[in-house]
C-alpha positions as CSV (number, residue, x, y, z in Angstrom):
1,X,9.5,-14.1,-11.0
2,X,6.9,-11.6,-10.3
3,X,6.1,-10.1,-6.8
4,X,2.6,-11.7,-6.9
5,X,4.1,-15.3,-8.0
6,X,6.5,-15.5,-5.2
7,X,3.7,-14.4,-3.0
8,X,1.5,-17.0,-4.2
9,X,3.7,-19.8,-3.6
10,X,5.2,-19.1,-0.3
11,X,1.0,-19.3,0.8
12,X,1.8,-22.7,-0.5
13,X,4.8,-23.4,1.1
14,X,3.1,-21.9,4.4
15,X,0.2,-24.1,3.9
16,X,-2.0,-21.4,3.7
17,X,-3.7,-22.0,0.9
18,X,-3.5,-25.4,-1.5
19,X,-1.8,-26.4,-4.5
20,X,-5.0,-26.3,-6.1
21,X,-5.9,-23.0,-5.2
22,X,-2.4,-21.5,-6.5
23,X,-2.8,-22.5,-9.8
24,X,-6.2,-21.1,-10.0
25,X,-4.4,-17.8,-8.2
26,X,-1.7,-18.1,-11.0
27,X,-4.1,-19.2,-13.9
28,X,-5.9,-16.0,-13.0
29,X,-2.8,-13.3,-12.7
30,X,-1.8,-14.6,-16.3
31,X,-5.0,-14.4,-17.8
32,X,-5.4,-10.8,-16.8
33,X,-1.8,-10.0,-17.8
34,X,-2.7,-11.3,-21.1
35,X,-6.1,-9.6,-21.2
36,X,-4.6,-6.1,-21.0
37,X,-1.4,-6.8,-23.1
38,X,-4.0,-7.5,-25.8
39,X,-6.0,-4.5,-25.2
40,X,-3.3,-2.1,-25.1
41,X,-3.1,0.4,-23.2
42,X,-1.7,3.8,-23.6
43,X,-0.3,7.1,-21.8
44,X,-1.8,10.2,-23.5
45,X,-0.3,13.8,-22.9
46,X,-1.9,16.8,-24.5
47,X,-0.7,20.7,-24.0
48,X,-3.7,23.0,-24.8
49,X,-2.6,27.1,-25.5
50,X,-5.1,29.6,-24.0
51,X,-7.5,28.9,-27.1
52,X,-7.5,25.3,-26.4
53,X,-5.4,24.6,-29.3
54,X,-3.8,21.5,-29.4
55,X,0.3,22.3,-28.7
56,X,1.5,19.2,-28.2
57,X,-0.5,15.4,-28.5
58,X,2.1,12.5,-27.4
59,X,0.7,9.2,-26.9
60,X,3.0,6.2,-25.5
61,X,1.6,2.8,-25.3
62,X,2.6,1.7,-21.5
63,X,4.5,-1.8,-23.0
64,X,7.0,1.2,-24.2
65,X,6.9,2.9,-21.1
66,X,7.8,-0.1,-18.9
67,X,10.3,-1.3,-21.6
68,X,12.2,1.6,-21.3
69,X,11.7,2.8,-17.1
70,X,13.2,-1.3,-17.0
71,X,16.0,-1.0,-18.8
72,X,16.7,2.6,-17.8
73,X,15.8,2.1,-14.1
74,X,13.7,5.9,-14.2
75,X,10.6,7.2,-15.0
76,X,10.9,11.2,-15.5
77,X,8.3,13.6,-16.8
78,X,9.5,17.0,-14.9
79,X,5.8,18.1,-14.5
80,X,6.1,20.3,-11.7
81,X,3.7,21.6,-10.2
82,X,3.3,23.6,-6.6
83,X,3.6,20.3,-4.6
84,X,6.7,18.8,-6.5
85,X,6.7,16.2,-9.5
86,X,3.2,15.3,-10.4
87,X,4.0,12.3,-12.1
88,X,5.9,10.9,-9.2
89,X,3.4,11.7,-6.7
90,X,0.5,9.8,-8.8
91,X,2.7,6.7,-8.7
92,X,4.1,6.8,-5.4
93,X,0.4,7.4,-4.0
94,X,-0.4,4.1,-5.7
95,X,2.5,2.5,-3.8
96,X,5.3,2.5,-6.1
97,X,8.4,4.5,-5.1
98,X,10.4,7.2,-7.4
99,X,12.7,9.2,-6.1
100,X,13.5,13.0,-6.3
101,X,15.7,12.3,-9.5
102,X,12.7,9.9,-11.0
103,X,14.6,6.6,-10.4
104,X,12.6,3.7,-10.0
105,X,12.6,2.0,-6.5
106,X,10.9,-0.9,-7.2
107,X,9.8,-1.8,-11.0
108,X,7.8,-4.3,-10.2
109,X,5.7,-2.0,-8.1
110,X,5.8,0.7,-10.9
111,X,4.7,-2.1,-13.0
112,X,1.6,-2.9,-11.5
113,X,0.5,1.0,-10.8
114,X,0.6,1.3,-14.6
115,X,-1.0,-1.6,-15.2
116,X,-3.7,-0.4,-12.3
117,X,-4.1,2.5,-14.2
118,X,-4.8,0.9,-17.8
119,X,-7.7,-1.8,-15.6
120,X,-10.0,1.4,-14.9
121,X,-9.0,3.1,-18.3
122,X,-10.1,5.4,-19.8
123,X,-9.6,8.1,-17.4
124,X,-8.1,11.2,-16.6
125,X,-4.7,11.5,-14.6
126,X,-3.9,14.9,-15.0
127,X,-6.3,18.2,-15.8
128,X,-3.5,21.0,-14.7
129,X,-4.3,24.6,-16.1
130,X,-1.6,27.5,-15.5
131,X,0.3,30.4,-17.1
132,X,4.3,30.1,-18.4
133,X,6.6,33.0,-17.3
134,X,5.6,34.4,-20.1
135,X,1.9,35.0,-18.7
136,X,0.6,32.7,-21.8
137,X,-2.4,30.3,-20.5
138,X,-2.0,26.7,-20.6
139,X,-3.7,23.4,-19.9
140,X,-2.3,19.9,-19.4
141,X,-3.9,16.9,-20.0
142,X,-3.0,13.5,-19.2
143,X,-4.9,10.3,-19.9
144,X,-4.9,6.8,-20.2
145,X,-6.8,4.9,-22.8
């Protein structure tokens, strides 16, 4: 049962809110579920060279993502940049918690920042220009669509 659905009913069972109103609450968090499990919804990495050649182009659809961070328990991209793991720090902003060695806290509340993240899609999560060791430029791009 889902964060939201236990939340939902213990307004119930606090009399709080009426039976009535919960299923609309619940009619509502399934329909929007549904809504973006039909749009799809996808991760999208790029790595530009200096020229702003295209390197690398990975695109995950986030149904694979959460599949695997569930049954793996982590989420791990080691994009580092001055301030730590970027990846990490996007989600734990948004309230769910990774640790140092990208193991998921709480997947329910990993869950619902990707699924935050696909409701104002597109957009841009990363835009992260540098240099390797080698001194060759780079750019990093990270989307969702």
């Amino acid at each position: 049962m889902t964060e939201r659905l236990k939340k939902i009913l213990k307004l119930v069972k606090d009399g709080k809110i009426t039976p009535e109103e919960a299923d609309r609450l619940i009619s509502e968090l399934y329909e929007n579920r549904n809504r973006e499990e039909k749009r799809g919804c996808y991760l999208k990495i790029n790595l530009l060279n200096g020229n702003d050649e295209k390197v690398l182009n990975l695109k995950f659809p986030i149904k694979f993502i959460k599949f695997i961070t569930k049954a793996t328990g982590k989420f791990s991209f080691n994009i580092i940049d001055g301030e730590g793991k970027i990846f990490n720090n996007i989600f734990n902003k948004n309230g769910s918690i990774i640790d140092d060695d990208g193991k998921i806290i709480d997947f329910e509340a990993f869950s619902d920042s990707l699924d935050e993240l696909c409701k104002n899609a597109p957009g841009e999560i990363i835009n992260l220009s540098g240099s390797n060791k080698g001194g060759e430029k780079f750019k990093l791009i990270v989307t969702v669509e």
